[in-house]
C-alpha positions as CSV (number, residue, x, y, z in Angstrom):
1,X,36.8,37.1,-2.4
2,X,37.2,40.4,-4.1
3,X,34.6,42.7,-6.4
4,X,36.1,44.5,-9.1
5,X,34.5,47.3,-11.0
6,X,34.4,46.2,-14.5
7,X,33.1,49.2,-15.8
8,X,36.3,51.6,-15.4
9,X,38.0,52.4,-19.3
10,X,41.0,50.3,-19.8
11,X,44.2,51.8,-19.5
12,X,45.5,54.2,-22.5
13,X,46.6,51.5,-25.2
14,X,45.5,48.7,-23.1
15,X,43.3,46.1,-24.7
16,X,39.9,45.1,-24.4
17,X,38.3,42.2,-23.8
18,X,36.8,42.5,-27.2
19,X,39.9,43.3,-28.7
20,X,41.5,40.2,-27.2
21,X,38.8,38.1,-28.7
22,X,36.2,36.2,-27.0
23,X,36.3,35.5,-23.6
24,X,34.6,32.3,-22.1
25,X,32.0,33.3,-19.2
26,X,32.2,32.3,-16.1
27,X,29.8,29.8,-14.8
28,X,28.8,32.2,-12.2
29,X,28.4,35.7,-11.4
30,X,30.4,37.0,-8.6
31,X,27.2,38.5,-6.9
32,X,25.5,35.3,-7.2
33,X,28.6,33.4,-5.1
34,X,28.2,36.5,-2.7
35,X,25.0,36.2,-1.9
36,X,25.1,32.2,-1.9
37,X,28.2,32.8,1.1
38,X,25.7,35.3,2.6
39,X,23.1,32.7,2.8
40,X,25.0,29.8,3.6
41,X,25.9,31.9,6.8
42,X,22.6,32.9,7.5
43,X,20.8,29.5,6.9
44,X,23.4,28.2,9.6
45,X,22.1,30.1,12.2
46,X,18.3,29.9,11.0
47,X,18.5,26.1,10.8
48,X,20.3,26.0,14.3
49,X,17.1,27.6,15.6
50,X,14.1,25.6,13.4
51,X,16.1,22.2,14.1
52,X,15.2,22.8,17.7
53,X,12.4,24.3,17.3
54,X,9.3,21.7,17.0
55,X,11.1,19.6,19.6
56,X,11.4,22.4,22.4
57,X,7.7,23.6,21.9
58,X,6.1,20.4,21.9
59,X,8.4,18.3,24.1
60,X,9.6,21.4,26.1
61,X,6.4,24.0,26.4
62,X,3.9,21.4,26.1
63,X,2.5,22.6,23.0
64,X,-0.2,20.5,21.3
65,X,0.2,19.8,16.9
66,X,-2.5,22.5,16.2
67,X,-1.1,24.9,18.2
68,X,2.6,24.0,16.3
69,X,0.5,24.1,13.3
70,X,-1.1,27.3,13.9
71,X,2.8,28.9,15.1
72,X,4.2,27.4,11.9
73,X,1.8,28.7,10.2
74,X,2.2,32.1,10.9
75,X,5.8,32.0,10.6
76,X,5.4,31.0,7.2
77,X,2.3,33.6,6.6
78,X,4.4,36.7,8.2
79,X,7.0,36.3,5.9
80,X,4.8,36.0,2.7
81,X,3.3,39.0,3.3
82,X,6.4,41.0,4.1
83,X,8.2,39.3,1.0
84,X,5.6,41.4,-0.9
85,X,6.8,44.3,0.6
86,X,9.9,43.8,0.5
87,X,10.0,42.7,-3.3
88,X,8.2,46.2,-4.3
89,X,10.0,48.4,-2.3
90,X,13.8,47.0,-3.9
91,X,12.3,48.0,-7.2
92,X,10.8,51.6,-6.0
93,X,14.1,52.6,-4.4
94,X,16.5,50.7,-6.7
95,X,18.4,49.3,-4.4
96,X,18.3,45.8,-4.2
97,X,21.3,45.6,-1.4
98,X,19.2,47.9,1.1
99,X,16.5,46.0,1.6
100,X,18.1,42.8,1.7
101,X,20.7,44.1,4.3
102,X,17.5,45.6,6.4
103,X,15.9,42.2,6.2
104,X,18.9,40.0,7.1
105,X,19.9,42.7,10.0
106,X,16.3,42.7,11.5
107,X,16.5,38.6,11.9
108,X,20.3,38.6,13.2
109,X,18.8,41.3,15.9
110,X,16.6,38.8,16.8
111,X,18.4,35.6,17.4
112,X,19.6,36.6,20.8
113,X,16.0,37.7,22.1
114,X,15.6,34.1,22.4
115,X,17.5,33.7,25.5
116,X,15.5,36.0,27.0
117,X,12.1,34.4,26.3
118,X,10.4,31.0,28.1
119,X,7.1,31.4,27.1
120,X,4.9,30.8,24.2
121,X,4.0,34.6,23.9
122,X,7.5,35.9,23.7
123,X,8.8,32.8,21.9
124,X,5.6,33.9,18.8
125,X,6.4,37.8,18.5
126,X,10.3,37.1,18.5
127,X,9.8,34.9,15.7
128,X,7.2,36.6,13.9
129,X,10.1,39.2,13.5
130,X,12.3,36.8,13.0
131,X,10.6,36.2,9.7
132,X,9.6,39.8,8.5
133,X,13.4,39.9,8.2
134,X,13.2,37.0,5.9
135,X,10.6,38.4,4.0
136,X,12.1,41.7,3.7
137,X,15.2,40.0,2.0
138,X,14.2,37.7,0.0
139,X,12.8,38.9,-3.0
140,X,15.2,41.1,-3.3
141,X,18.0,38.4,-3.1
142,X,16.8,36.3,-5.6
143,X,16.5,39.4,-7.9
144,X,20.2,40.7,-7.4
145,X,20.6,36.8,-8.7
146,X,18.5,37.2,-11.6
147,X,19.7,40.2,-12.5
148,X,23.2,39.0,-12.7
149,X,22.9,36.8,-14.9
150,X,22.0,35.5,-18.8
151,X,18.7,34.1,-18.8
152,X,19.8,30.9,-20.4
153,X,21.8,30.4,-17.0
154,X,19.1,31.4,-14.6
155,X,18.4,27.8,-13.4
156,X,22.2,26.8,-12.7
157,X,22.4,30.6,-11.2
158,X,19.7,29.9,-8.5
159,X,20.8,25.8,-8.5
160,X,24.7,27.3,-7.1
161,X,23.0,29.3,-4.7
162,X,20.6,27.3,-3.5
163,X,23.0,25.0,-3.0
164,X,25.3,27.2,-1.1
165,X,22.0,27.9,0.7
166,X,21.3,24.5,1.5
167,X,25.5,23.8,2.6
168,X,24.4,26.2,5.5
169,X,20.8,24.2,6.4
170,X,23.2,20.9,6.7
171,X,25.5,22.6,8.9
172,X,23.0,24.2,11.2
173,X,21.1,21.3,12.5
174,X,24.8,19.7,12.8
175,X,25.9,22.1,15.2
176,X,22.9,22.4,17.1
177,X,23.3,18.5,18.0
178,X,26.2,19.2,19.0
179,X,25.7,21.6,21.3
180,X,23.1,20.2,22.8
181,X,25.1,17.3,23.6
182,X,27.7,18.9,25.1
183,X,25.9,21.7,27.1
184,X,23.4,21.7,30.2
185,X,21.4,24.3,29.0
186,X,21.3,23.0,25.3
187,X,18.7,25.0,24.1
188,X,19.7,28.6,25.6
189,X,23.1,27.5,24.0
190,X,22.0,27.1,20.5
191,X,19.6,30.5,20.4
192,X,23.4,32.5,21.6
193,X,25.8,30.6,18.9
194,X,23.2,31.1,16.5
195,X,23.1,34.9,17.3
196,X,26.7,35.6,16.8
197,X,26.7,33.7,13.6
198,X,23.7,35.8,12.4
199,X,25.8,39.3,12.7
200,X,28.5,37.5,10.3
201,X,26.4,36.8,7.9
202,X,25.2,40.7,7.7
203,X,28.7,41.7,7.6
204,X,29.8,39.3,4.9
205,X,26.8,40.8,2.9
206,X,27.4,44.4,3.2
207,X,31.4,43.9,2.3
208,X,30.8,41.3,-0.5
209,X,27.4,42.1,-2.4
210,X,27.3,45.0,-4.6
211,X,24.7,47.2,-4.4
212,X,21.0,46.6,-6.0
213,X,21.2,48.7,-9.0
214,X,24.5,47.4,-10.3
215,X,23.8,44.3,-12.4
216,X,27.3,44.5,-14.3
217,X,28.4,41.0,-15.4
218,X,32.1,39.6,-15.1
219,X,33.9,39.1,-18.3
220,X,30.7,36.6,-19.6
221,X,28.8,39.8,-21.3
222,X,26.3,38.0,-19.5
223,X,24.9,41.7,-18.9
224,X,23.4,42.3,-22.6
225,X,22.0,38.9,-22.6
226,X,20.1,39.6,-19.4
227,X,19.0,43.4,-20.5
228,X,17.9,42.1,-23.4
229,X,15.7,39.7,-21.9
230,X,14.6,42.9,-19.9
231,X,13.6,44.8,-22.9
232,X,11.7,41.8,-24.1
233,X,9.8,41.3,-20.9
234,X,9.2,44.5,-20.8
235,X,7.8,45.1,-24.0
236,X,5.4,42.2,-23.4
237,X,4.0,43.5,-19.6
238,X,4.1,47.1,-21.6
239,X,4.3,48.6,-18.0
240,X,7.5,50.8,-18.3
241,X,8.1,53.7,-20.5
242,X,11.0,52.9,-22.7
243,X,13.3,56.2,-21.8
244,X,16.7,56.5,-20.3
245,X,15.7,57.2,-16.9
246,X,13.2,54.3,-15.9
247,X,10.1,56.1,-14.2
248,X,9.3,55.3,-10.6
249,X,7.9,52.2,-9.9
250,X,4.2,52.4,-8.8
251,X,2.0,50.0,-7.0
252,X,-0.5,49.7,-10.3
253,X,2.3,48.6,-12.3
254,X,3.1,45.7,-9.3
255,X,0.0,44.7,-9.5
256,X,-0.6,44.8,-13.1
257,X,2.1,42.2,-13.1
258,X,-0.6,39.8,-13.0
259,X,-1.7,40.4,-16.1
260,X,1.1,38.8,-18.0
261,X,-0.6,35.1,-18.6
262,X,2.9,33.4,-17.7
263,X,3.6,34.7,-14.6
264,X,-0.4,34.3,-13.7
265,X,-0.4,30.9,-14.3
266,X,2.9,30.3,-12.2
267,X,1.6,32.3,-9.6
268,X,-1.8,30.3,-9.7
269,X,0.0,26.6,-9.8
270,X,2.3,27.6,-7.0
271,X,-0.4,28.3,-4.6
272,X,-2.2,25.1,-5.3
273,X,0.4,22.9,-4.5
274,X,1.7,25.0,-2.0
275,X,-2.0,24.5,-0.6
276,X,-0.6,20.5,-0.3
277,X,2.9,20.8,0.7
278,X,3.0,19.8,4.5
279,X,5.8,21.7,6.1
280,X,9.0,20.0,7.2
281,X,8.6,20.4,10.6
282,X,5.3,18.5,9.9
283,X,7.7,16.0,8.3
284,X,9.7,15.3,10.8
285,X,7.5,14.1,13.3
286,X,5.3,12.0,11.5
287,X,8.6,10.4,10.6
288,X,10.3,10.4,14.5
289,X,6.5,8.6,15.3
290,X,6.4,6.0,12.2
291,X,9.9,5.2,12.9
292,X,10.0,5.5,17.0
293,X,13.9,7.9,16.0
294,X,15.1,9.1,19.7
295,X,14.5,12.4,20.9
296,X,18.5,13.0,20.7
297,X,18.2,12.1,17.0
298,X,15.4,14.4,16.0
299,X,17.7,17.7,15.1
300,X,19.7,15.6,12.1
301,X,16.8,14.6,10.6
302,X,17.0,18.1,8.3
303,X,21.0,16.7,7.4
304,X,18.8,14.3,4.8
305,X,17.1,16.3,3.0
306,X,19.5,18.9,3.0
307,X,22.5,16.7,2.1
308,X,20.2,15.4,-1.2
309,X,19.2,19.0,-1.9
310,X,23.1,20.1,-1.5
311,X,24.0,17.5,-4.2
312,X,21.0,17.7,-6.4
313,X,20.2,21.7,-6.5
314,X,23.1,22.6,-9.2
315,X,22.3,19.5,-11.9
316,X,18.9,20.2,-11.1
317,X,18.7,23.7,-12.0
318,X,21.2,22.7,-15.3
319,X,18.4,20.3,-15.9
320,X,15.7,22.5,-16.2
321,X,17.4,25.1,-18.0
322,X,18.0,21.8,-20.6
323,X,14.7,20.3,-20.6
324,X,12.5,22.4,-19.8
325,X,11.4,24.2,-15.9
326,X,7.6,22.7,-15.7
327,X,9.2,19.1,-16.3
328,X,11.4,19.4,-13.5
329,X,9.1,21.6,-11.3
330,X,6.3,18.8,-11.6
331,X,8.7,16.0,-10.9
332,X,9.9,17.5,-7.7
333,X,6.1,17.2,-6.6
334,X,5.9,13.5,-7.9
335,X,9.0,12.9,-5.9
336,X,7.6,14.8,-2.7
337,X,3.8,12.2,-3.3
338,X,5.8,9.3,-3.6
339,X,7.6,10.4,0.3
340,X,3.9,10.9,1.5
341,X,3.4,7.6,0.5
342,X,5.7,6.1,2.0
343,X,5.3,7.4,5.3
344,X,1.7,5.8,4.9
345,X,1.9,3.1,3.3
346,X,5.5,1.4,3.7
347,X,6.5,-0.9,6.3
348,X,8.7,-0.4,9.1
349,X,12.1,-1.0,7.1
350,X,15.3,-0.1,8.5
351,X,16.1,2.0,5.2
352,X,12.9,3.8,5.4
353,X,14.0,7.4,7.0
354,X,16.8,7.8,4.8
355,X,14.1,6.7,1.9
356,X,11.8,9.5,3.0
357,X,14.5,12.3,3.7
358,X,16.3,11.5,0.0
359,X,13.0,11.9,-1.8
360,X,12.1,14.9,0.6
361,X,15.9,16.5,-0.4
362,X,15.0,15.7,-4.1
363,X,11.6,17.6,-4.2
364,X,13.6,20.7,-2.9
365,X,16.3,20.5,-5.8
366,X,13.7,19.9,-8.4
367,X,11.3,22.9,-7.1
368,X,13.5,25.8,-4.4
369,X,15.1,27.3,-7.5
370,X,13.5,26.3,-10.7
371,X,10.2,28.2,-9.4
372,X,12.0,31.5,-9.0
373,X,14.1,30.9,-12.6
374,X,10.4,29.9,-14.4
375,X,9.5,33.7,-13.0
376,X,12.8,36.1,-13.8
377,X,11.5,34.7,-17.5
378,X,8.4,36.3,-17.2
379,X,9.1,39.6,-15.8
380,X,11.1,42.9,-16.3
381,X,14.3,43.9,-15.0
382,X,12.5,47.1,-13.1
383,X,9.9,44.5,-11.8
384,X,11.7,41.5,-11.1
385,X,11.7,41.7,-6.7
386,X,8.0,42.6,-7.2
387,X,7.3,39.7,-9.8
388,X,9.1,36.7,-7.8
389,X,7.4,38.4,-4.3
390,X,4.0,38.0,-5.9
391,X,4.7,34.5,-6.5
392,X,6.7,33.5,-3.3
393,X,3.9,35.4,-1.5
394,X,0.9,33.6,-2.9
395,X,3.3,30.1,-2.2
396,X,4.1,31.5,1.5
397,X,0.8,31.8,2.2
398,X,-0.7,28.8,0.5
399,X,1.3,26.5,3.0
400,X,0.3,28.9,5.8
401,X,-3.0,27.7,5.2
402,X,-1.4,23.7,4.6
403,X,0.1,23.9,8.0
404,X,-2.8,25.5,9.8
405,X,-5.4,22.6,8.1
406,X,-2.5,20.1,8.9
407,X,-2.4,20.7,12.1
408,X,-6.2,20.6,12.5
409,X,-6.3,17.4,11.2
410,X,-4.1,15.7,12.6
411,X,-5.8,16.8,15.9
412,X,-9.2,15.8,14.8
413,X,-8.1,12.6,12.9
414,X,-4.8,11.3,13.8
415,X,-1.5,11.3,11.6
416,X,-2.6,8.8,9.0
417,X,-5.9,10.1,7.8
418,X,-4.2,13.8,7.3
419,X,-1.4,12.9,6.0
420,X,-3.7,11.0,3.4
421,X,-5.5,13.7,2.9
422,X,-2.9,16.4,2.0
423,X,-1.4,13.2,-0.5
424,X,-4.5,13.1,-2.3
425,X,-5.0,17.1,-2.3
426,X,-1.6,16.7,-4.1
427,X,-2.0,14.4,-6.6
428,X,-5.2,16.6,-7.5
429,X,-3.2,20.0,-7.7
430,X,-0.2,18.3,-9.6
431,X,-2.4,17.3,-12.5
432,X,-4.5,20.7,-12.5
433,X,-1.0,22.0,-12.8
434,X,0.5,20.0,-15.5
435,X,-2.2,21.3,-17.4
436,X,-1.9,25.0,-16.7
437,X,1.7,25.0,-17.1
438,X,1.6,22.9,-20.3
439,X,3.5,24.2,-23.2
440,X,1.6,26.5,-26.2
441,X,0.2,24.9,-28.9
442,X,2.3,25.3,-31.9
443,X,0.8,27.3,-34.9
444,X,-0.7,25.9,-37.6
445,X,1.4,26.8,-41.0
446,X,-0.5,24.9,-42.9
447,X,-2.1,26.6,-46.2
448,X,-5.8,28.0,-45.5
449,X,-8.6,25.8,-47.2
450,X,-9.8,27.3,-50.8
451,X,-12.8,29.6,-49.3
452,X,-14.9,28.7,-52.6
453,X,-15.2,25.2,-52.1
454,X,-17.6,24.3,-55.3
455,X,-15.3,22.8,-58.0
456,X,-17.9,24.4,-60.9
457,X,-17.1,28.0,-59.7
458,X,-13.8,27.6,-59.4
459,X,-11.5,27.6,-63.0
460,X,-8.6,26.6,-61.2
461,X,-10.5,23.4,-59.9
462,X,-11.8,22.0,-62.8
463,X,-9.9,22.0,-65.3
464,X,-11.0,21.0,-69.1
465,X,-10.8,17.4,-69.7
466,X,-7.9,16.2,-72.6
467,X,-9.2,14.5,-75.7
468,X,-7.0,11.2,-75.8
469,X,-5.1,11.0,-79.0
470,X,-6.4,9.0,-81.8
């Protein structure tokens, strides 16, 4: 893999790409396959940790569901409201790369705390840090994507790299099985592999990604397509003078992001289903208990869903950039209702975990990238980190809140009535936002109606009668 500068001045007498004639773009930006090889590498050693996870705090500390539910919870939470940090600072400094790189160093730095901690107390803060490193990085991430490419290709753009994404969330739980069947002390194991492969990723990403403020396409020209959806969005939020040297990016203009009615009503739906969406960790057991799955079995349970998400994230994104991002983004959330119900509802059949992790893969590949291609369309270029934070925060936190009222419930009430519960609150949130997110009412061209209605006053109207010919 190699990053050329493309803006140098060809060669005395050489030819141009323009002179040569067309040139047909690439599918995807160089920056975007970066980063997707940065998080496939990262996601290996994430997934190696959250496979284990629910498993070694509940079966190995003890840990009761509320108590999972309030730790997941605030392992979600922490890294909404860092991502909001995060995605505003990348625009103030300009420099998408920095950030990003601070965020993925901070969690590498703390994959091998884990061997050091045994506790619940330890075992919280480590992780809480784990994921202000994932908060710090990803808005910024998803806007070097953006940025990189045209916005009629933002939904295959964040479709390849989720998918790349995703390649590493299949490995991960994969290789933490494996160690853990080969190794006495499995779960010490698994925290140490997954801190060396952490410091790869981080140096993959500062060799291979260009920095923040260079959004230069390859050969596509896919650059002027994506400024001048820029200077559209910009012209709409009106938040950025239009001179040569952008002005500084202030916190009034972040917030006043809000203001654009698209990117509002994005930001409102994604909360309300967010509000709904149980997390996967939630998932999996209910699934390991309605389908008694051995203990040994319970870290490839992520392999579904992220083997349906791996083959679905690309034609899904290529979908919605076809037919249209709310159909998709709505269908994802049908598919996700129609997995609750099944864990309710279904009988015990042999095929129903791989039934449940398919449709769980499928709600991923229809939502993880389309939400964050529905918002680069709504924001500027100078803006974008702090647009997509706004609405990844208010989504973070949203399931915070899920996996905190979750776990309540299912303390209070069992497994069935919650999971019932969050399947109605679902169904509820799904229409409110099929409605929000419908499309604007085309104008009506047809001629205004004669404001003197009275044929008598009106010449034109009443016209003199014709004496029939004798």
């Amino acid at each position: 893999m190699y990053l050329a500068d493309r803006s140098a001045p060809a060669p005395g007498g050489a030819k141009t790409a323009a002179d040569r004639g067309p040139v047909r773009a690439p599918a995807v930006a160089s920056t975007v396959l970066a980063l997707g090889t940065v998080s496939m590498i990262t996601d290996i050693s994430s997934e190696m940790v959250t496979a284990v996870l629910p498993l070694y705090l509940i079966a190995g500390l003890g840990l009761s569901p509320l108590g999972f539910g309030a730790l997941d919870g605030v392992y979600n939470g922490v890294s909404a409201l860092v991502q909001l940090t995060g995605g505003h600072l990348a625009d103030r400094v300009r420099n998408h790369k920095l950030i990003a790189g601070i965020g993925y160093g901070l969690s590498a730095l703390c994959k091998p705390l884990l061997l050091f901690a045994h506790s619940l107390g330890p075992i919280s803060v480590i992780l809480t840090l784990e994921r202000t490193g994932k908060g710090l990085r990803t808005a910024p991430r998803d806007a070097l994507i953006s940025l990189s490419t045209p916005p009629e290709l933002q939904g295959r753009a964040f479709g390849v790299h989720r998918a790349m994404d995703t390649t590493g969330a299949l490995l991960g739980p994969l290789a933490a099985f494996f160690i853990l069947s080969l190794t006495v002390d499995g779960y010490d194991a698994v925290f140490g592999v997954s801190a060396c492969v952490a410091v790869l990723g981080v140096v993959v990403l500062m060799l291979f990604v260009p920095a923040g403020g260079d959004t230069r396409p390859g050969p596509s020209g896919g650059a002027t397509a994506t400024a001048t959806a820029t200077a559209t969005a910009t012209a709409e939020a009106a938040a950025v003078p239009g001179a040569d040297r952008p002005a500084p990016v202030r916190l009034r203009d972040a917030l006043g992001l809000l203001r654009l009615p698209r990117l509002r009503n994005l930001a409102v739906c994604a909360v309300l289903l967010g509000l709904t969406t149980v997390s996967d960790a939630f998932v999996y057991l209910l699934l390991q208990r309605r389908t008694g799955i051995g203990d040994q079995w319970f870290p490839l349970m992520p392999l579904g869903t992220a083997a349906v998400f791996l083959l679905l994230a690309v034609p899904a994104g290529a979908l919605a950039d076809r037919i249209g991002r709310r159909t998709v983004f709505l269908t994802g959330h049908a598919l996700l209702l129609a997995g609750y119900g099944l864990l309710l509802w279904a009988p015990a059949w042999p095929a129903l975990p791989y039934l449940v992790l398919a449709l769980h893969g499928m709600f991923y590949a229809a939502t993880d990238g389309v939400l964050p291609a529905a918002v680069a369309a709504t924001v500027p270029g100078e803006l974008r980190a702090t647009g997509m934070a706004l609405v990844g925060t208010g989504q973070a936190l949203a399931r915070f809140g899920c996996s905190l009222a979750f776990g309540a419930a299912w303390t209070l009430w069992g497994t069935g009535p919650a999971l019932a519960a969050a399947a109605v609150g679902l169904l509820c949130c799904a229409a409110v936002a099929g409605f929000v997110l419908r499309p604007a009412a085309p104008q009506d061209t047809r001629p205004e109606p004669n404001p003197n209605p009275n044929p008598k006053s009106n010449p034109k109207s009443n016209p003199k009668p014709v004496r029939p010919p004798r």
